[in-house]
C-alpha positions as CSV (number, residue, x, y, z in Angstrom):
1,X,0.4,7.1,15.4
2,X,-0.4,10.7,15.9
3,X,-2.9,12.5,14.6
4,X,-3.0,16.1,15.6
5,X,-4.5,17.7,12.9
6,X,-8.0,16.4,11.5
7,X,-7.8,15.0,8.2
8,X,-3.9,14.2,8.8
9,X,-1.9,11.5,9.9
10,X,1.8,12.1,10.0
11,X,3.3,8.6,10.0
12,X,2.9,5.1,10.5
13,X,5.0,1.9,9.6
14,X,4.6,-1.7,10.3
15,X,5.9,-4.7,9.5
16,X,4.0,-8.6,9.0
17,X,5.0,-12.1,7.6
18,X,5.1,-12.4,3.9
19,X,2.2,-14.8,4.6
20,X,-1.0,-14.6,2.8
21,X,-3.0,-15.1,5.6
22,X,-1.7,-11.6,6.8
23,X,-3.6,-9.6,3.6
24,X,-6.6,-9.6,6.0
25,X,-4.8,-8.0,8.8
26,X,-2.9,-5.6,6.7
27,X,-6.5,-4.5,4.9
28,X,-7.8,-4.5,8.5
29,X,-5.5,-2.5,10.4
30,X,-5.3,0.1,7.0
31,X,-8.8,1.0,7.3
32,X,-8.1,1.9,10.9
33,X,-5.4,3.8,10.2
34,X,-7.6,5.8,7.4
35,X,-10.0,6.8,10.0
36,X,-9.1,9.9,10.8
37,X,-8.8,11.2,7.1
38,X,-12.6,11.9,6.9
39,X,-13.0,10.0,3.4
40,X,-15.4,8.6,2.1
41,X,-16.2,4.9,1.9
42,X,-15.6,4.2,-1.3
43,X,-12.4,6.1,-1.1
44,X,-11.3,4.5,1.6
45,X,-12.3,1.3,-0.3
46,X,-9.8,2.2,-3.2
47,X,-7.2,2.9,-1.1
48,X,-7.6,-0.7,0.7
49,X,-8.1,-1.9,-2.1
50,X,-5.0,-0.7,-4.4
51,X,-2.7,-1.2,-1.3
52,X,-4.3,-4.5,-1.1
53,X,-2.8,-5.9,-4.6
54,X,1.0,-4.3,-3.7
55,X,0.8,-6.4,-0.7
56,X,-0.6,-9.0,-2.4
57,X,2.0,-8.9,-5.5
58,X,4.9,-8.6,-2.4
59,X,3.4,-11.8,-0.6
60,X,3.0,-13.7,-3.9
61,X,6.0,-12.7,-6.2
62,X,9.1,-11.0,-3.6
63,X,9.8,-14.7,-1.7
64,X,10.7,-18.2,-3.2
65,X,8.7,-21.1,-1.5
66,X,11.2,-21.8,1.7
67,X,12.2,-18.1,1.9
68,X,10.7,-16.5,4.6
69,X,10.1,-12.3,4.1
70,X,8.1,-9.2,5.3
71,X,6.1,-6.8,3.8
72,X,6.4,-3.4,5.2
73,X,3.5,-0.5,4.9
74,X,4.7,3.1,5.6
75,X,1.9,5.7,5.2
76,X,2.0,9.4,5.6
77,X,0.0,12.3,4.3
78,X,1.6,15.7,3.1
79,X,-0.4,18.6,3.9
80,X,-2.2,21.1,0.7
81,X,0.2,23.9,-0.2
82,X,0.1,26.0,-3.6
83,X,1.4,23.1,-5.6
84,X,-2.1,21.0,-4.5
85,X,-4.1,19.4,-2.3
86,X,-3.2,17.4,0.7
87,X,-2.1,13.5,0.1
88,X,-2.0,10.4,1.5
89,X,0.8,8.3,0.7
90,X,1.4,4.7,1.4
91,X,4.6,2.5,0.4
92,X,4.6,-0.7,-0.1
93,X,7.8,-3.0,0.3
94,X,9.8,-6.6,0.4
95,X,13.3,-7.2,0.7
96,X,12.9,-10.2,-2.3
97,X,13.1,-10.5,-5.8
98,X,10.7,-10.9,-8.2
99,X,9.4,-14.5,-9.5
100,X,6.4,-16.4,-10.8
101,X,3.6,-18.2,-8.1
102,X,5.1,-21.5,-8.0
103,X,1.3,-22.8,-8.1
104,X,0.5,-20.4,-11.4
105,X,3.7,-19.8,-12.7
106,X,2.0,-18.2,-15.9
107,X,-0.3,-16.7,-14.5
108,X,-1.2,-12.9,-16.2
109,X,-1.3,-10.0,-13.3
110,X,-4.3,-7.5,-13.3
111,X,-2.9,-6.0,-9.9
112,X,-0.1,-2.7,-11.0
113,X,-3.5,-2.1,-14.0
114,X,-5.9,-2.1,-10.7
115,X,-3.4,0.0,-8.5
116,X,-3.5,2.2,-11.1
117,X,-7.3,2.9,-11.3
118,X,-7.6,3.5,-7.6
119,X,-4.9,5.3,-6.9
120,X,-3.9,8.7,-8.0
121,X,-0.3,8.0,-9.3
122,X,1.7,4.5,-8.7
123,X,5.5,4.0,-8.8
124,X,7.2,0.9,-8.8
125,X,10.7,0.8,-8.2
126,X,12.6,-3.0,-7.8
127,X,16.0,-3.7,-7.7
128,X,18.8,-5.9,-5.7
129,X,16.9,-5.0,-2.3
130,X,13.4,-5.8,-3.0
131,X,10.5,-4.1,-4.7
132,X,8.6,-0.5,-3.6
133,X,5.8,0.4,-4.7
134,X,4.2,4.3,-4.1
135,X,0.5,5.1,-4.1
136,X,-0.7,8.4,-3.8
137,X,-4.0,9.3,-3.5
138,X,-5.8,12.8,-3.3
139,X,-7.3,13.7,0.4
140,X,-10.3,15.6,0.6
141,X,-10.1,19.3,2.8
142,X,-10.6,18.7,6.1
143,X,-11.7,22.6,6.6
């Protein structure tokens, strides 16, 4: 990752296990990845926190119980021009298809309603190669 500008991170992508136990290290190495963004804590808080429940949803609904997958984080900021300010952008992918928990198989989600509060926009787009999901958030100036 390079960060040459303060407040800006031009682009980072990884890739873990489909495995819950990885939503600790995904909301670990995220915050790290924030750093340089100068916000605050409880906007860095949303962010983990909305990016949290994509990942979550990806673990939970993209893979059957003996199907192994990935879930794939790919954040990037776009500077403030005329249009609006600057804005961090994370994505949020699997390469599955949608299904119930086997262990709650009814169970109601709260997570896209969450993403939604703590992000700025969210867009979820799913089809024959997996689920993305968009989250856009507002980035304070860094002058």
């Amino acid at each position: 990752m390079s960060s040459p500008v303060p407040g800006h991170v031009e682009f980072v992508h990884r890739s873990w296990p489909a495995d819950p136990a990885q939503l600790t290290v995904i909301r670990h190495e995220l915050a790290g990845w924030l750093a340089p963004l100068s916000l605050t804590d409880d906007e860095t808080a949303d962010v983990v926190l909305a990016v949290d429940e994509a990942a979550a949803n990806a673990v939970r609904h993209a893979y059957g119980p003996d199907e192994s997958g990935a879930v794939e984080l790919t954040l990037w900021t776009e500077a403030a021009d005329a249009e609006g300010p600057a804005t961090l952008c994370i994505e949020v992918v699997d390469h599955g298809h949608w299904q119930p928990p086997v262990d709650q198989p009814t169970e109601g989600g709260r997570g896209i309603p969450l993403m939604s509060t703590m992000s700025e926009s969210v867009l979820i787009h799913y089809d024959e190669r997996g689920s993305r999901v968009l989250l856009r958030h507002r980035i304070p100036d860094a002058a």
